[in-house]
Structure formats: structure tokens, C-alpha cells
C-alpha positions as CSV (number, residue, x, y, z in Angstrom):
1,X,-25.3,11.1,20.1
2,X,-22.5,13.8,20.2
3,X,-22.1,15.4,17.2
4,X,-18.1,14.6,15.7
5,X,-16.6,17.3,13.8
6,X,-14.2,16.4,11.1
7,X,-11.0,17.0,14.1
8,X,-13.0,15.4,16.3
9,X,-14.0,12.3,13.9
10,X,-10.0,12.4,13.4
11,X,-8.7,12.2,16.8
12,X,-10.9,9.4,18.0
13,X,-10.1,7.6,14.8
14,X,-6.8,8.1,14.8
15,X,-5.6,9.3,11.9
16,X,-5.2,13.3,10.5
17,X,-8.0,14.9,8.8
18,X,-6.3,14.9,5.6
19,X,-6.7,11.1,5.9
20,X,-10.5,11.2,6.4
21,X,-10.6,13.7,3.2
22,X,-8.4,11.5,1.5
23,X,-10.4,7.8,2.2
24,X,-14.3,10.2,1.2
25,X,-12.0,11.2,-2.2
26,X,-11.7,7.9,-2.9
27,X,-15.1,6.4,-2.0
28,X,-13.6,4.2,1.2
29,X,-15.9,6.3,3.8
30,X,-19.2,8.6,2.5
31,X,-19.1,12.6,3.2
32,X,-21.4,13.5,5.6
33,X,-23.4,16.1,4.8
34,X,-23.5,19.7,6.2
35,X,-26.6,19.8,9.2
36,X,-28.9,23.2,7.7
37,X,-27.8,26.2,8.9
38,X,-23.9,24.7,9.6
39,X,-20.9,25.2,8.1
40,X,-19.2,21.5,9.1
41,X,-19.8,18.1,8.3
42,X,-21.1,15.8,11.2
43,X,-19.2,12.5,11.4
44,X,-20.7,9.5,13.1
45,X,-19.3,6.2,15.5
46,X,-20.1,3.9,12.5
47,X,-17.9,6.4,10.2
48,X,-15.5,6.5,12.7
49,X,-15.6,2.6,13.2
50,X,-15.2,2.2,8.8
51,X,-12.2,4.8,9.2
52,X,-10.5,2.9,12.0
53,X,-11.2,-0.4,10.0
54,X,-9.4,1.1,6.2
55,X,-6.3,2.3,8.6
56,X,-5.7,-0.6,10.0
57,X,-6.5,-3.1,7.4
58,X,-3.6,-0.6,5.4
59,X,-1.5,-1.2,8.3
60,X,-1.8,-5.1,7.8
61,X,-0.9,-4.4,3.8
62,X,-4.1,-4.5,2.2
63,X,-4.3,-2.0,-0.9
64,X,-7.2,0.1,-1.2
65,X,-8.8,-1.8,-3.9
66,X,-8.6,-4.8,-1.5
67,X,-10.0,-2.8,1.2
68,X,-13.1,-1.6,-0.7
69,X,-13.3,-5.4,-1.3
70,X,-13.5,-6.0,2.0
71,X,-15.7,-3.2,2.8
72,X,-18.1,-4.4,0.1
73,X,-17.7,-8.3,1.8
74,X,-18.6,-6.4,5.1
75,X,-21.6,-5.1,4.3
76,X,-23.2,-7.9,2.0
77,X,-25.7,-9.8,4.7
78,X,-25.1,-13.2,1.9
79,X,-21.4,-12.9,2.2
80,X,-19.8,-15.9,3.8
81,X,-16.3,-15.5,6.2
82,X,-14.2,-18.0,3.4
83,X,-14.5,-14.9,1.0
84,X,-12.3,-12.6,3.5
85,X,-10.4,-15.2,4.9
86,X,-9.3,-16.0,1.2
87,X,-8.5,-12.8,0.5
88,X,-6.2,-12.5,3.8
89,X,-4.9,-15.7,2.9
90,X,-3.5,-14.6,-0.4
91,X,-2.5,-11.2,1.6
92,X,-0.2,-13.5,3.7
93,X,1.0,-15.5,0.1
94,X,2.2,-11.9,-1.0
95,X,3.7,-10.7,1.7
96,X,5.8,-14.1,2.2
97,X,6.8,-13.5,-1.3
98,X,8.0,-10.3,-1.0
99,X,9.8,-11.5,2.8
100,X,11.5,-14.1,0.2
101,X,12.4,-11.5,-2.6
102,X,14.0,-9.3,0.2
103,X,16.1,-12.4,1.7
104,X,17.6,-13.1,-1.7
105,X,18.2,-9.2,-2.5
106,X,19.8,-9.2,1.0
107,X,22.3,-12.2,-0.1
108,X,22.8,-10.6,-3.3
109,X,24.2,-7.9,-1.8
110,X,26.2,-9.2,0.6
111,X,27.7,-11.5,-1.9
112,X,28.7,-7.9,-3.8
113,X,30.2,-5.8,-0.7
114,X,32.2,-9.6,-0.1
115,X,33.8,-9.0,-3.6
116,X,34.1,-5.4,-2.6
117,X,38.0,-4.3,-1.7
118,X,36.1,-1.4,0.5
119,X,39.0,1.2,-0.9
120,X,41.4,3.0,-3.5
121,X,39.2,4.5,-6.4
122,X,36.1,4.0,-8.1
123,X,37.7,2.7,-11.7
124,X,38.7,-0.6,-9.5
125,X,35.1,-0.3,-7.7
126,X,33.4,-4.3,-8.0
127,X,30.0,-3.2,-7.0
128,X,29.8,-0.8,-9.7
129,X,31.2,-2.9,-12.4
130,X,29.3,-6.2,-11.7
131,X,25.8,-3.4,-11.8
132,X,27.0,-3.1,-15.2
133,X,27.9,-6.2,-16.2
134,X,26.0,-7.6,-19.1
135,X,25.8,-11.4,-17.7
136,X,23.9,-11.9,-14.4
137,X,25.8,-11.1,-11.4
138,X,26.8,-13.7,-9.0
139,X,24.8,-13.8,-5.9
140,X,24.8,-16.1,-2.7
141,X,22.3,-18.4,-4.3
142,X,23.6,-17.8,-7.8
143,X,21.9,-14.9,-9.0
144,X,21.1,-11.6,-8.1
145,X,17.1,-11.6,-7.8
146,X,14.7,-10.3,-10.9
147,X,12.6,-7.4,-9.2
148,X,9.2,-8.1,-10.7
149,X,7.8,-4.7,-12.5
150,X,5.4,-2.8,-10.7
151,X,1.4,-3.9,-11.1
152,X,-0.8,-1.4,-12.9
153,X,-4.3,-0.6,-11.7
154,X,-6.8,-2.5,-13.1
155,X,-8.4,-0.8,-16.0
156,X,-5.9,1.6,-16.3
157,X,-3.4,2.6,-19.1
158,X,0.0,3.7,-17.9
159,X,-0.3,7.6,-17.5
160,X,-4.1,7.8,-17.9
161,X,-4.8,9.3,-14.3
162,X,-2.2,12.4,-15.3
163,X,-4.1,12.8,-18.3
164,X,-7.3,13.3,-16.5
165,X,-5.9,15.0,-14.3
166,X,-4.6,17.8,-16.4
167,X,-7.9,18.1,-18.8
168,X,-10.4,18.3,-15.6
């Protein structure tokens, strides 16, 4: 087998080095160890294979907690093909959801560039007044759309990474 430096590893992959560095850092593909005597890391096809497989199940919208799901599915001999296709299936429930969020934030706001006299100064400006507006402003379908808040990691307090962080 030819032996696949880090740039090498990278370019048949196809993705940067920093990439590979990044997915060892957080535990999606092991480090190879340095061969005795070398200064570099020797990559193989299977690592090569397991990077090719996080990019482009991140490509497809999987986080990287689902994809060391997957990757722990993947190399479980009692694992059974409903698990992943589950797990794609509510990938595909997600993403429709957000495809629906974006369709009413798109009538939303062509329903406020319609009320929108498109000149003269920004006292008289709609879009900005109905943004402040204390009532809900009027969108195609009614409403403008509630933007769900952001989801924390899982066993993680808001800020707690920076605090590590800082103390290590």
C-alpha cells in the first residue's frame, strides 16, 4: 500500500488538510500515528474512505453529532439498515421544515416590500415601521413566521465551551 501523507490523504479525499485536522479534533476520523524514525502521519484508504463519508454526509445536512451516529451505526456488525434509514428519514422531516419556514419568510417579505412605497425618506419607511410594530405584522398567509431559537448541544450550558476554552 502507498503510504498517504496528510496532503496526499487530502487531495484524494477531497477536502483541505485543515478539514482532516479539524474531523481527528473532533473524534470523526482517528490520528494516525507517526511511522518510527518519521516526522508525518500516514493516512490510509479506509481513513480516506471515513473522510469522504463525514464530507459528504455534511453535504447532505447531517450535523456532526448525527454523523458520529452514523459512523457508530456503521461500524456496529448487530446494527440493522432501519436505524440509518430512520435517522435520514427524520434528516428529510427537517430539512422540509426548514424548505416550509423559508417559503413563509419569503411571503412575509414580499407582503412588506408590497406595502413598501420604494421612495421619499426613511420616517415614512413601512418595512421599518411594521419591524417595529408591537402586534404581529401582516404577512401573505397572515403572519410573518416565528424563527424557532437556535438548538443547544446536548449536554451543554450556553457559553460553557468558551469557558473551557479560556481556563485550558
Amino acid at each position: 500500500m502507498k503510504e498517504l501523507t496528510i496532503g496526499e490523504a487530502a487531495r484524494r479525499a477531497g477536502v483541505g488538510i485543515e478539514t482532516i485536522r479539524f474531523y481527528e479534533r473532533r473524534g470523526l476520523i482517528a490520528r494516525p500515528t507517526k511511522p518510527e524514525g518519521r516526522g508525518f502521519r500516514i493516512y490510509s484508504l479506509d481513513e480516506i474512505k471515513r473522510i469522504r463519508f463525514v464530507r459528504q454526509a455534511q453535504q447532505i445536512g447531517f450535523s456532526l453529532h448525527e454523523i458520529q451516529e452514523l459512523l457508530t451505526l456503521r461500524a456496529d456488525p448487530a446494527a440493522d439498515c432501519s436505524a440509518v434509514r430512520a435517522q435520514a428519514l427524520a434528516k428529510l422531516d427537517e430539512v422540509r421544515g426548514k424548505v416550509e419556514q423559508l417559503r413563509r419568510i419569503g411571503s412575509a417579505l414580499e407582503a412588506l416590500i408590497a406595502r413598501c412605497p420604494g421612495s421619499g425618506g426613511l420616517e415614512a419607511c413601512s418595512i421599518l415601521d411594521t419591524l417595529v410594530e408591537p402586534g404581529p405584522p401582516i404577512g401573505a398567509d397572515g403572519l410573518l413566521p416565528a424563527i424557532p431559537p437556535k438548538r443547544r448541544r446536548r449536554g451543554r450550558t450556553p457559553g460553557a465551551g468558551r469557558r473551557q476554552r479560556r481556563a485550558g
